[in-house]
C-alpha positions in Angstrom: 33.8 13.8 -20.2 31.5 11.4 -18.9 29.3 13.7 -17.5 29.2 16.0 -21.0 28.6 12.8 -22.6 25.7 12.1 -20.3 24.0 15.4 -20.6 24.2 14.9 -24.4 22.4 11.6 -24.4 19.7 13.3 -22.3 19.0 16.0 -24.4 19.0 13.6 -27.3 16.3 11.8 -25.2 14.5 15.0 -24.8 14.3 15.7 -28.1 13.2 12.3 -29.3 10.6 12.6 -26.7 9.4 15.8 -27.9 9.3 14.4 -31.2 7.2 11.3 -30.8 5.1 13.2 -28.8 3.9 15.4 -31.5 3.9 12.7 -33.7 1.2 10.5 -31.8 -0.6 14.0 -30.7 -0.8 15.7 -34.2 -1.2 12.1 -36.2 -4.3 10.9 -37.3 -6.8 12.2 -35.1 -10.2 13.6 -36.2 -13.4 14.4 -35.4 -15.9 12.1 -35.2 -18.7 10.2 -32.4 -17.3 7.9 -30.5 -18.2 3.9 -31.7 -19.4 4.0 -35.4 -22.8 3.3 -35.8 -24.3 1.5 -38.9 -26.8 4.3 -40.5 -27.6 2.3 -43.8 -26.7 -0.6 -46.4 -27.1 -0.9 -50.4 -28.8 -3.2 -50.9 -30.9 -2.5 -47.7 -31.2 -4.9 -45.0 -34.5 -7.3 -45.3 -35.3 -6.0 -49.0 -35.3 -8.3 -52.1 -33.8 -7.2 -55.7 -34.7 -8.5 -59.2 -31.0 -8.6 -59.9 -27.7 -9.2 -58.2 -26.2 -6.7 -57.0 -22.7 -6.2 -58.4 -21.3 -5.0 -54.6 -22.2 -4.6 -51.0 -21.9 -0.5 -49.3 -22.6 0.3 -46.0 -22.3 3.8 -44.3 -21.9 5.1 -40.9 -21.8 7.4 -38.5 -17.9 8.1 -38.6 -14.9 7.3 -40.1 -14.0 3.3 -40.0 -11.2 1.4 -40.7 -11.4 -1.2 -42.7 -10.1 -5.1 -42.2 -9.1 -7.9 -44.4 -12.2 -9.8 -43.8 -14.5 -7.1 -42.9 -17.2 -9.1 -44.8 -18.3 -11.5 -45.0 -21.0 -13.3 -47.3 -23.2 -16.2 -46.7 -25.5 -18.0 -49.6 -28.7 -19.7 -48.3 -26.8 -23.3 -48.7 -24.0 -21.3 -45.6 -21.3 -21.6 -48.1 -18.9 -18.3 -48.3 -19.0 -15.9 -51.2 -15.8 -15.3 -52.4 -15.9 -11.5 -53.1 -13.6 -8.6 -53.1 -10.9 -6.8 -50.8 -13.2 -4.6 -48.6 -12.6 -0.7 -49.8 -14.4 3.2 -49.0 -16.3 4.4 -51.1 -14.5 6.1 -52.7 -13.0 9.4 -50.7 -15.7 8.6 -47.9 -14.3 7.2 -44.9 -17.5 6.4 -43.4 -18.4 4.0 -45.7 -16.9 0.3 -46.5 -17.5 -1.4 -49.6 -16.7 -5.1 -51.7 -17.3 -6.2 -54.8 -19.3 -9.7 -55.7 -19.0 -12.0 -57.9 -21.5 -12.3 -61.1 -22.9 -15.8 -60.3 -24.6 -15.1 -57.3 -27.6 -17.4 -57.7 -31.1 -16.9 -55.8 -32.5 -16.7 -52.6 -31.6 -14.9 -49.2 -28.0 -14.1 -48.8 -26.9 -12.9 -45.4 -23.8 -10.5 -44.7 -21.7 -10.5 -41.8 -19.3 -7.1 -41.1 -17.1 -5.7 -38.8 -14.8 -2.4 -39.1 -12.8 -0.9 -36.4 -14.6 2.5 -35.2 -12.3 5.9 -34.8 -11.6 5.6 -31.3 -10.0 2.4 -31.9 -13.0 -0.6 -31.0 -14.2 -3.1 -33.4 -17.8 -3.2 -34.1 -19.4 -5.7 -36.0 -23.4 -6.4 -37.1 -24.7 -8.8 -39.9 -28.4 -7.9 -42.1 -29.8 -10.3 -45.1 -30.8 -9.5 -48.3 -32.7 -11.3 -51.4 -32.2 -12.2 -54.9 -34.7 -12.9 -56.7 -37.2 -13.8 -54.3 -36.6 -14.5 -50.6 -36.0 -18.4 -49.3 -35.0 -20.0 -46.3 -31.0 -19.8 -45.5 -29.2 -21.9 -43.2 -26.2 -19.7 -42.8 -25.7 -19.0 -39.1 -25.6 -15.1 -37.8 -22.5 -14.7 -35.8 -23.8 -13.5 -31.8 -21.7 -11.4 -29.3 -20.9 -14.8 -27.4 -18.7 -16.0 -30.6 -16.5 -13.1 -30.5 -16.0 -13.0 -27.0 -12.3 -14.4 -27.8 -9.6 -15.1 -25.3 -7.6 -12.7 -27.8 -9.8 -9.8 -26.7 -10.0 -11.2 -23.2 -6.7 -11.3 -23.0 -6.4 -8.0 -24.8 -8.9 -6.4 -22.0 -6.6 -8.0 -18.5 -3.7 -6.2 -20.5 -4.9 -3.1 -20.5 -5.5 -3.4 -17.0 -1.8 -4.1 -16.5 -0.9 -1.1 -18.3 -3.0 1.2 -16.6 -1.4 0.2 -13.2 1.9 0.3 -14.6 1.7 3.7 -15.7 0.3 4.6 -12.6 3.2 3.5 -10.6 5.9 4.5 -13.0 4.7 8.6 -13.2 3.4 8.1 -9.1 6.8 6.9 -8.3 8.8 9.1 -10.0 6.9 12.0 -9.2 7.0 11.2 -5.1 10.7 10.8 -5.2 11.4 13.9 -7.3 8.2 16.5 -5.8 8.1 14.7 -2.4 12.1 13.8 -1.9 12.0 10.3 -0.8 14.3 7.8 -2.9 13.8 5.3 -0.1 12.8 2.3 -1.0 10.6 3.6 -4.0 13.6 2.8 -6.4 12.6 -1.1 -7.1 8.7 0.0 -7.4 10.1 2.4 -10.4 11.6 -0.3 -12.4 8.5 -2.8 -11.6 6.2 0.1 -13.0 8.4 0.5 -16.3 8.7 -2.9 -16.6 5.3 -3.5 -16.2 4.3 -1.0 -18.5 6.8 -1.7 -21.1 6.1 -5.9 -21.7 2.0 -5.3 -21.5 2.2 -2.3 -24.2 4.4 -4.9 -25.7 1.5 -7.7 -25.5 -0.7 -5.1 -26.7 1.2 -5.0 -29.8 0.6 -8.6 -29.8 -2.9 -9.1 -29.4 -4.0 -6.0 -31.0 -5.1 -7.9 -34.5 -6.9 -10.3 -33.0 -8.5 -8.3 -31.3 -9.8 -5.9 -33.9 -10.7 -9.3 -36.2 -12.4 -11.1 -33.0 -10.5 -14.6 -34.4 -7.9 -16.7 -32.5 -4.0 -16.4 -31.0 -2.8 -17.5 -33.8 -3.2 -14.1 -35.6 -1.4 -12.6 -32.8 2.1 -13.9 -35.2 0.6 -13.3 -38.9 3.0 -11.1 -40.2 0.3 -9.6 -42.5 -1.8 -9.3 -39.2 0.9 -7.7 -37.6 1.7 -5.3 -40.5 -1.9 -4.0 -40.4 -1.5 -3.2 -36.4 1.9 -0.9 -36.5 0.2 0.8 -39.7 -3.0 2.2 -37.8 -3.6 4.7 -35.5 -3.9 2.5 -32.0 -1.1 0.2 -33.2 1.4 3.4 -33.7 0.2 4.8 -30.6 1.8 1.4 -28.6 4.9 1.8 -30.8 5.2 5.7 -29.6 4.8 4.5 -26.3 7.6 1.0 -26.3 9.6 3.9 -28.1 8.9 6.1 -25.1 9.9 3.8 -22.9 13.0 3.0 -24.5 14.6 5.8 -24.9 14.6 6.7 -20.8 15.1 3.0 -20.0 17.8 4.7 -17.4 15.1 6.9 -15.9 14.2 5.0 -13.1 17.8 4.3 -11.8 19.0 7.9 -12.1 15.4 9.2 -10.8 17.5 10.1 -7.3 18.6 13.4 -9.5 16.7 15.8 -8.4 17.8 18.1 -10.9 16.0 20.3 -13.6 17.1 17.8 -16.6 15.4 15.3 -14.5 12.5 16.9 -13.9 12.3 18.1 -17.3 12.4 14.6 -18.5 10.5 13.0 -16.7 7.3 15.5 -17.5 8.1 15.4 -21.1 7.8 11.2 -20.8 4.5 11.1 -18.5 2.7 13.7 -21.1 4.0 11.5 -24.0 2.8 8.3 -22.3 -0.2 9.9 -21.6 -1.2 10.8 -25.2 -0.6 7.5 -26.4 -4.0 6.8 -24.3 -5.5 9.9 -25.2 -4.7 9.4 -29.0 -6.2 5.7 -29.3 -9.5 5.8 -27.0 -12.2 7.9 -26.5 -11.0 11.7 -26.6 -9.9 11.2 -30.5 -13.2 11.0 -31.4 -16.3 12.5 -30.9 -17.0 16.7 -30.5 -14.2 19.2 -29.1 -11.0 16.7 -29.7 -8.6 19.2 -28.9 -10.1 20.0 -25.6 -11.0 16.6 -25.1 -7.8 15.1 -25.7 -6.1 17.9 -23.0 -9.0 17.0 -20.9 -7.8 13.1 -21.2 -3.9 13.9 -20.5 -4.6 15.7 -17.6 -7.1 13.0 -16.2 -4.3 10.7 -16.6 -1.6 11.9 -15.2 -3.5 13.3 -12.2 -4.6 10.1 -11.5 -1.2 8.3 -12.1 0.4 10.9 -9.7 -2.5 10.0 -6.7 -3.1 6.8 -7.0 0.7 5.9 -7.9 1.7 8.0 -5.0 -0.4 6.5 -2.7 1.4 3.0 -4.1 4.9 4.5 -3.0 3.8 5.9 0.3 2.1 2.7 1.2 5.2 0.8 0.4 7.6 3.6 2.3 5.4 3.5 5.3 5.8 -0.4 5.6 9.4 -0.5 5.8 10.5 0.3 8.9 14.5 0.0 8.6 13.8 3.8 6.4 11.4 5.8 8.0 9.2 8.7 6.2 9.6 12.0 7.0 6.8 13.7 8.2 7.6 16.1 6.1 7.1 14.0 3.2 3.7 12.8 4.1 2.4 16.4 4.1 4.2 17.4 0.9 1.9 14.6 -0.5 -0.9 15.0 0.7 -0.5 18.8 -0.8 -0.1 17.1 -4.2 -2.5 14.7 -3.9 -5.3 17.8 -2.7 -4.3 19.2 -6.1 -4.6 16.1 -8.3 -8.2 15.3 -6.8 -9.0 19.0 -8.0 -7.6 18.2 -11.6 -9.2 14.5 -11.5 -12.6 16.6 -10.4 -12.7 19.6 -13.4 -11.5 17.0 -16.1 -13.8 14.1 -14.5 -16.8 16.3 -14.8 -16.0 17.7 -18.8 -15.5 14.2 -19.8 -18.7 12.8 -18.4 -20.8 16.0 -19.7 -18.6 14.9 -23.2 -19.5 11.0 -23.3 -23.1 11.0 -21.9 -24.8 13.6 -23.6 -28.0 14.0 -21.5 -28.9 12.8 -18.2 -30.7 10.5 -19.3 -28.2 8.1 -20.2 -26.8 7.8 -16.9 -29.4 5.6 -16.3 -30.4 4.0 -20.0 -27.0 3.5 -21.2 -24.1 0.8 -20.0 -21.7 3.6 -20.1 -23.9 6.0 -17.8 -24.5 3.0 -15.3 -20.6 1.9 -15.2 -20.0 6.3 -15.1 -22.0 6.0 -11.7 -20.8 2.9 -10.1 -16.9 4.6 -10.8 -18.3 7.9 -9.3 -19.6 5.7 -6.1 -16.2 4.1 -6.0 -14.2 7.8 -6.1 -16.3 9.2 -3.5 -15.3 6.3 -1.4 -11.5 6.7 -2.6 -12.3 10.7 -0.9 -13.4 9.4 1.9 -10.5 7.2 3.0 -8.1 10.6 1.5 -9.6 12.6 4.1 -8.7 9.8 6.9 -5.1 10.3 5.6 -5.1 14.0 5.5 -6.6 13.7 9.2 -3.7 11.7 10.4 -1.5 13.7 8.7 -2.4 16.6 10.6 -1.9 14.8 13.6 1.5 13.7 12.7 4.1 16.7 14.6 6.3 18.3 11.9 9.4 19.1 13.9 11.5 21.9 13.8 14.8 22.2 12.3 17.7 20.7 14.3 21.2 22.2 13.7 24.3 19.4 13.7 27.4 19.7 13.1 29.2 19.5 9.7 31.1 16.6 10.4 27.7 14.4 10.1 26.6 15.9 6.8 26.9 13.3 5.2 24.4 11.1 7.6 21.5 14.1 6.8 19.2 14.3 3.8 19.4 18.3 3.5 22.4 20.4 3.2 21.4 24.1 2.8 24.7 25.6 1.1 25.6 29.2 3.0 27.4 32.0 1.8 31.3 31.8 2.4 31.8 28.2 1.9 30.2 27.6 5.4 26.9 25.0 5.8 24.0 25.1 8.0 23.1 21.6 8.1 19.4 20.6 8.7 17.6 17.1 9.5 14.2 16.2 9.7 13.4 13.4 12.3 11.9 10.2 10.3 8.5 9.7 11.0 7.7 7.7 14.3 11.0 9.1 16.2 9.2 12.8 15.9 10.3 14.6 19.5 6.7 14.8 20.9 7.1 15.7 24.1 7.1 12.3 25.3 4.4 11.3 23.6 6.1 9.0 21.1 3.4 6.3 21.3 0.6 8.4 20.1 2.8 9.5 17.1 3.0 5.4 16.4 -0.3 5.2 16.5 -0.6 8.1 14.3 1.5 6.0 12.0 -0.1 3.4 12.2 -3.5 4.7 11.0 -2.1 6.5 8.4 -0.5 3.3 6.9 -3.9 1.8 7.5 -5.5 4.0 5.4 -3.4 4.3 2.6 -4.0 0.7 2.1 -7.2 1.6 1.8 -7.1 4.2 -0.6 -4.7 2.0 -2.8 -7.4 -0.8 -2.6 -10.1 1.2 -3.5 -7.8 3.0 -6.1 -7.3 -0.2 -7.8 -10.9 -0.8 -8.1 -11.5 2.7 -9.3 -8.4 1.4 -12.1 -10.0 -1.7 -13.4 -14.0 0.4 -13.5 -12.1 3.0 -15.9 -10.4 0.7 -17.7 -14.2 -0.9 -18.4 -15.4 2.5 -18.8 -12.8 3.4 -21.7 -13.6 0.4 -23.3 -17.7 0.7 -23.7 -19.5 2.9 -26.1 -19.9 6.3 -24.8 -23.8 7.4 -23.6 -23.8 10.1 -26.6 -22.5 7.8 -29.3 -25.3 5.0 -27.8 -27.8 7.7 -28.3 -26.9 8.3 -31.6 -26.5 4.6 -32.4 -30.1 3.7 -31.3 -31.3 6.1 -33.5 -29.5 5.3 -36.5 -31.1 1.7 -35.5 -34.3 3.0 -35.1 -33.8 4.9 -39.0 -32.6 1.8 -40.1 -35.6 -0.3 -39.4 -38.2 2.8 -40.8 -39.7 1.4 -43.7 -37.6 1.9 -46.9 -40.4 1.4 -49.5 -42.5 -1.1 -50.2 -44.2 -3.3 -52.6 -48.2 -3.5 -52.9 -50.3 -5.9 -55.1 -53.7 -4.5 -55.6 -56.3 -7.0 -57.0 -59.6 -4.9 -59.4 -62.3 -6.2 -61.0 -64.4 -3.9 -63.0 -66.6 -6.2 -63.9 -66.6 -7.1 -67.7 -65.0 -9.9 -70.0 -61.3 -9.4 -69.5 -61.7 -7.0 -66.9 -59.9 -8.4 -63.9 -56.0 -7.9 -63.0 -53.8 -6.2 -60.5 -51.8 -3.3 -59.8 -48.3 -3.6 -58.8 -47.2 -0.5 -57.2 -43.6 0.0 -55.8 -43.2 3.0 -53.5 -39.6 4.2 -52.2 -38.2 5.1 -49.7 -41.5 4.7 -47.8 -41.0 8.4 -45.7 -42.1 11.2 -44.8 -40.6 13.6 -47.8 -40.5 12.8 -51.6 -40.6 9.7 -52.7 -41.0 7.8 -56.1 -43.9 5.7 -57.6 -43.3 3.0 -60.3 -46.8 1.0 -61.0 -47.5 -1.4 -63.3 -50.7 -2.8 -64.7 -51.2 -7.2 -65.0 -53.7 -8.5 -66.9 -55.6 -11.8 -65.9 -53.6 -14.2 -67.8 -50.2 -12.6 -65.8 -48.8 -10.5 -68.2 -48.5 -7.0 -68.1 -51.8 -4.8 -69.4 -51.9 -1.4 -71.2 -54.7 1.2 -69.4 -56.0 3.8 -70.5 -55.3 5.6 -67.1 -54.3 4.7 -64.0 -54.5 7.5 -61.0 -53.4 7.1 -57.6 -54.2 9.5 -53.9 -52.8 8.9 -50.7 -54.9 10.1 -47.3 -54.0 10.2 -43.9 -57.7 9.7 -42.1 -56.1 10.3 -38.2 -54.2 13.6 -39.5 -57.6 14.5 -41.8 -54.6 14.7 -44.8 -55.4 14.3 -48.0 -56.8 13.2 -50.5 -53.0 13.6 -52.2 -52.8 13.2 -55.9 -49.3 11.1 -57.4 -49.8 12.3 -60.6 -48.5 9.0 -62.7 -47.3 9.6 -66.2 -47.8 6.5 -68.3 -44.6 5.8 -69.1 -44.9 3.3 -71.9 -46.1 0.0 -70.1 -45.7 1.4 -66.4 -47.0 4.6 -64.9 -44.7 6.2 -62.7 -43.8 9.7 -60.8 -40.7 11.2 -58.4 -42.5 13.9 -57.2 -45.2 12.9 -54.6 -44.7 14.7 -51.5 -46.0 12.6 -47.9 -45.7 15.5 -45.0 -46.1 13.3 -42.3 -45.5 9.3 -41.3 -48.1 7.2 -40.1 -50.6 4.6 -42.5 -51.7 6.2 -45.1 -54.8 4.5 -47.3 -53.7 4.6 -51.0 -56.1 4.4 -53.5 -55.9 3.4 -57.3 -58.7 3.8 -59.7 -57.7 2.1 -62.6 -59.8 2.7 -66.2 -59.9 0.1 -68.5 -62.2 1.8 -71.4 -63.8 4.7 -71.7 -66.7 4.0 -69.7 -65.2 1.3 -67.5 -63.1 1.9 -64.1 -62.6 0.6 -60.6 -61.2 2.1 -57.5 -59.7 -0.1 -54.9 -57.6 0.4 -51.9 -54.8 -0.3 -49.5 -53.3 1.0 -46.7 -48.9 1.7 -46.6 -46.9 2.7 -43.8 -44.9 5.9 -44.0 -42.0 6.5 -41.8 
């Protein structure tokens, strides 16, 4: 009964597996470019407005999540505006927006944000804008030191924990059940799900203060914490404490080598592997699906090396239980096959998050990308040392004993009419070697050597990807600098053009407001002062453009008098660079001036 009742509870497990699994791989995830990038503000950054705007949009690159106090707005005197609850625009998810109250006031007014992008990091920027007319402002930008929290350092170390606990837990478990050693690998199976389970569980924790850059204290908000198991990277640590649970036993009844086991224990290390995949960089960006595959099988290829090599170094310093030869080379087969997996999937994902070859050397992410490829090559090296002394180590030939000491051997091969053919293999060190027993412990001894290498480089090769998942990717930086590089184009301007055509009353400027200042169509609103200041009725007012380097032009705006302004949305400027604008401006029939000015187009 207990057995049935055992076997029950597993497939239970199974099937809650198989269901959070789908839950955290089919949930939520879109395509989009890694790290949102700012692409444009209303009212736009550095411009000044008559009137006060009645809300604040920005828009960018991809989808962004939104947070309680995603803006935040400074008057000139540094006191807070006390505006809306940041929303979308309304069904655009790329786009955040809050309201603002009526009495705004005058002067320079400066806006600090920060939304969460779709692969799970917070970014954050500030820009100014003026009412009325610009004025100094002693509100304070916020820098990249201030948000440099012990919450998101905190939050960083963590995930280093959690990388090396999931590598030990699936490397573990996957030596003792592909390689057949229990040994003394039993106690570094509970340390890796321990280890995994109580960071994922600070995580949790330190997630909301990490996304709002503020203090510890938000780590306990219940409101904070609310928001964190509601999105995407917060339900993809619950699918993984929930993972966890439910094969708490796992690593006590790992010694069962049997196809329930197995079964379970590749249904857990896919699910625990998604809920990486589903929260970093493979949800977001170009070919998801294949990217998140691509992610999985990074993971667990390296969890089943590097965690591997853990339990093998640990096996091969404890004497009192020698490893079977054997059991070396079945691992070094399985560790030739995860370096081929690490390779194809290593090599798609850095084709996917740099983009060109350029930004191997102009971007953070290409520079870390090649300091972790340095690192791997040297993790190789010190692999092919093992391999070497693996070949050196003598795999022996079956021994036959008799049945009365089956119980002191590993293997039992079952034979046909109830009879067994028992088989040992001699522990490694004690390998018959024709009397050459010292060279095999020096054999040994080099290969524990360097193991403890490889593990030492493989931790280093841990903590650079960890760095590596958490910096914008070399295609999204691309893509960011020139949304940057958009952003500060020109976005129209405002020109005052002093005439004179000499008679009484004959003075005054032109005011002439051009938007958005690019190459394309743009609009033209111009109005006419007199020399007292007020505004002056013409009988016509004609404006050209020319572009003297290009030979362009001269290009006709064809105002329409408008009743007291002269305006057009139809001029047409086919290429950017400073253009001279001219206005001739006729004050009678007989009388006229044309003056100029140059604009930049962008």
């Amino acid at each position: 009964m207990s057995g049935q009742r055992a076997r029950r509870n597993i497939v239970r497990g199974l099937a809650l597996l198989g269901s959070v699994l789908a839950l955290v791989l089919f949930g939520g995830v879109g395509g989009a470019s890694a790290h949102a990038a700012l692409s444009g503000t209303d009212p736009q950054d550095g411009s000044v407005v008559k009137e006060a705007p009645t809300q604040i949009t920005l828009t960018f690159t991809e989808s962004v999540g939104l947070l309680d106090d995603s803006f935040r707005v400074i008057t000139p005197d540094n006191a807070r505006v006390h505006t809306g609850k940041p929303t979308h625009a309304g069904d655009r998810s790329n786009t955040a927006l809050v309201t603002l109250p009526d009495d705004m006031g005058t002067g320079t007014f400066t806006v600090a944000w920060r939304v969460v992008s779709a692969d799970s990091h917070p970014v954050s920027g500030a820009f100014t804008f003026s009412i009325g007319k610009a004025s100094a402002t002693a509100a304070v930008l916020p820098t990249a030191s201030a948000e440099d929290t012990v919450a998101s350092n905190l939050y960083d170390i963590t995930r280093y924990v959690a990388y090396g606990g999931l590598a030990v837990l699936i490397g573990a478990a996957v030596f003792v059940l592909a390689c057949g050693f229990p040994g003394s690998v039993r106690r570094l199976l509970l340390g890796g799900w321990w280890t995994l389970f109580v960071s994922t569980l600070v995580l949790v924790l330190l997630r909301g203060p990490y996304e709002r850059g503020s203090g510890l204290a938000a780590a306990f908000d219940p409101a904070v914490l609310r928001d964190t198991l509601t999105s995407r990277p917060g339900m993809a640590l619950v699918a993984r404490l929930v993972l966890l649970g439910a094969v708490a036993f796992y690593p006590v009844r790992v010694r069962e080598r049997g196809r329930v086991m197995w079964a379970l224990g590749g249904l857990l290390a896919v699910g625990l592997a998604v809920t990486w995949a589903a929260a970093e960089h493979a949800s977001a960006g170009i070919q998801v699906p294949v990217a998140m595959v691509s992610s999985v099988l990074h993971l667990l290829a390296m969890a089943v090396w590097l965690g591997g090599l853990t339990a093998l170094l640990i096996a091969l310093y404890r004497p009192a239980e020698p490893v079977p030869a054997a059991v070396v080379t079945r691992f070094s087969r399985l560790a030739l096959t995860s370096v081929a997996v690490l390779t194809a999937t290593g090599v798609y994902q850095s084709w996917r998050g740099l983009g060109s070859w350029d930004a191997l050397t102009s971007t953070s992410y290409g520079r870390i990308l090649v300091v972790k490829l340095c690192a791997v090559l040297l993790l190789l090296a010190g692999a092919g040392y093992s391999r070497r002394w693996t070949g050196r180590l003598a795999v022996p030939e079956p021994v036959a004993v008799p049945v009365s000491v089956a119980e002191r051997v590993p293997e039992v091969v079952g034979a046909p009419g109830g009879s067994a053919d028992v088989r040992a293999e001699a522990p490694l060190g004690d390998v018959p070697t024709g009397g050459a027993g010292g060279e095999s412990d020096a054999y040994r001894r080099a290969l524990r050597r360097s193991v403890f290498a490889e593990v030492t480089v493989g931790i280093v090769v841990l903590v650079i990807t960890t760095v590596l998942t958490g910096t914008q990717p070399g295609r999204a930086a691309t893509e960011t600098a020139a949304a940057t590089v958009a952003a500060d184009q020109p976005t129209g301007s405002t020109t005052l053009i002093p005439f004179d055509v000499g008679t009484p009353g004959g003075r005054g400027k032109v005011q002439i407001d051009l938007a958005p200042g690019r190459v394309g169509e743009n609009s033209i609103q111009a109005v006419v002062y007199g020399p007292d200041g007020g505004l002056a009725t013409v009988p016509e007012l004609r404006l050209t453009f020319t572009l003297p380097k290009q030979d362009v032009g001269p290009i006709d705006a064809q105002l329409t008098d408008k009743g007291g302004y002269w305006a057009t949305d139809g001029l047409t400027l086919p290429l950017a660079g400073t253009w001279t604008m001219k206005a001739t401006v006729r004050t009678s029939d007989i009388d006229q001036v044309t003056v100029e000015k140059t604009v930049t187009i962008g």
